[in-house]
N, C-alpha and C positions, 0 to 999 in steps of 0.2 A: 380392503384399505391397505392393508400391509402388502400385498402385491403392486399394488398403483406405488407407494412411497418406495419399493427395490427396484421398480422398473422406470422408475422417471424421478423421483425425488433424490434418491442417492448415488445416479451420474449426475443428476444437476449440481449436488451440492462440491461433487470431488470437483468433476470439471470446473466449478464456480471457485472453486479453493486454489485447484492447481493455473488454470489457464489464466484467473483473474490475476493470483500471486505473479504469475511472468508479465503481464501485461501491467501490472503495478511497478514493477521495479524496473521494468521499460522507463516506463512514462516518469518515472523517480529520478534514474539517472540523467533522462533528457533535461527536465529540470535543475536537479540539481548542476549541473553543467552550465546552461543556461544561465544561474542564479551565480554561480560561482565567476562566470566572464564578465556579468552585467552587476549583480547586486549584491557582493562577496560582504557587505555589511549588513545582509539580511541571514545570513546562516551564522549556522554556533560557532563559538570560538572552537581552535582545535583543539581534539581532546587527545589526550597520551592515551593511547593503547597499548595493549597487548602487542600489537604483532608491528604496531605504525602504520599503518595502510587502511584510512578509515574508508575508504572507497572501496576497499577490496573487499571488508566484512559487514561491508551493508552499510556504512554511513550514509550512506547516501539518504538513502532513507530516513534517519534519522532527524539530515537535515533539514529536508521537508516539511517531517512533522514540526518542526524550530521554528521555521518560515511560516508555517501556517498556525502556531500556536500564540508566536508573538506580533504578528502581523505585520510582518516584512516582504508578503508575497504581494499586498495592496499595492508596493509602491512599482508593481509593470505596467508597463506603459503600452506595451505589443496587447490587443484582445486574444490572438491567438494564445499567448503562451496562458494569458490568465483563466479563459477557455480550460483549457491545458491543465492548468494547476487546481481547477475546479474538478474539473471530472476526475483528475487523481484522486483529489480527496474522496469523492463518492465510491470511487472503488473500492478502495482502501478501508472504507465502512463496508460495502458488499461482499470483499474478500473475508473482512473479519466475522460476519455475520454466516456466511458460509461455512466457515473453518468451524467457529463455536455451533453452526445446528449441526455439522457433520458428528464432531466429537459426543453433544449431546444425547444424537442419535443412538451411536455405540455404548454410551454411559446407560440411556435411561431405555434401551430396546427391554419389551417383555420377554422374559423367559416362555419357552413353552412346557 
């Protein structure tokens, strides 16, 4: 068992962490852009940062989650983008569930 989960379970998990991560924040900024041209009163007010540059340190993402928390992404009209902003969310769970069984992994492996 422990050979099956280092030989197939633990590139799935990196690969599902790292490759999902870029393709999440792909599909974030596409949106978020998207959201920003068309429905700029569906994302958060701006926030004062650190550096100013909320798109630089990952706002984007954040804004997303806003959009999809208050339910400001209902109001697209295009299938494709709402498509779109569905399957981000699903990642976005698949990424996170990867990251935490990856970590888990490290945390709770038996000693030998």
């Amino acid at each position: 068992m422990r050979e099956l989960f280092l030989n197939y379970g633990m590139p799935f998990l990196v690969l599902g962490t790292l490759l999902g991560g870029l393709v999440y924040m792909a599909c974030s900024h596409a949106l978020y852009t998207y959201l920003k041209e068309n429905y700029s009163d569906a994302l958060p007010p701006r926030l004062e940062l650190f550096m100013h540059d909320a798109e630089a340190m990952g706002g984007f993402m954040h804004g997303i989650r806003y959009a999809a928390k208050h339910g400001g992404w209902k109001r697209i009209e295009s299938n494709t983008w709402r498509r779109l902003f569905a399957f981000n969310h699903a990642l976005g769970h698949f990424v996170t569930f990867c990251c935490v069984a990856l970590c888990a992994a490290f945390i709770f492996w038996p000693a030998k």
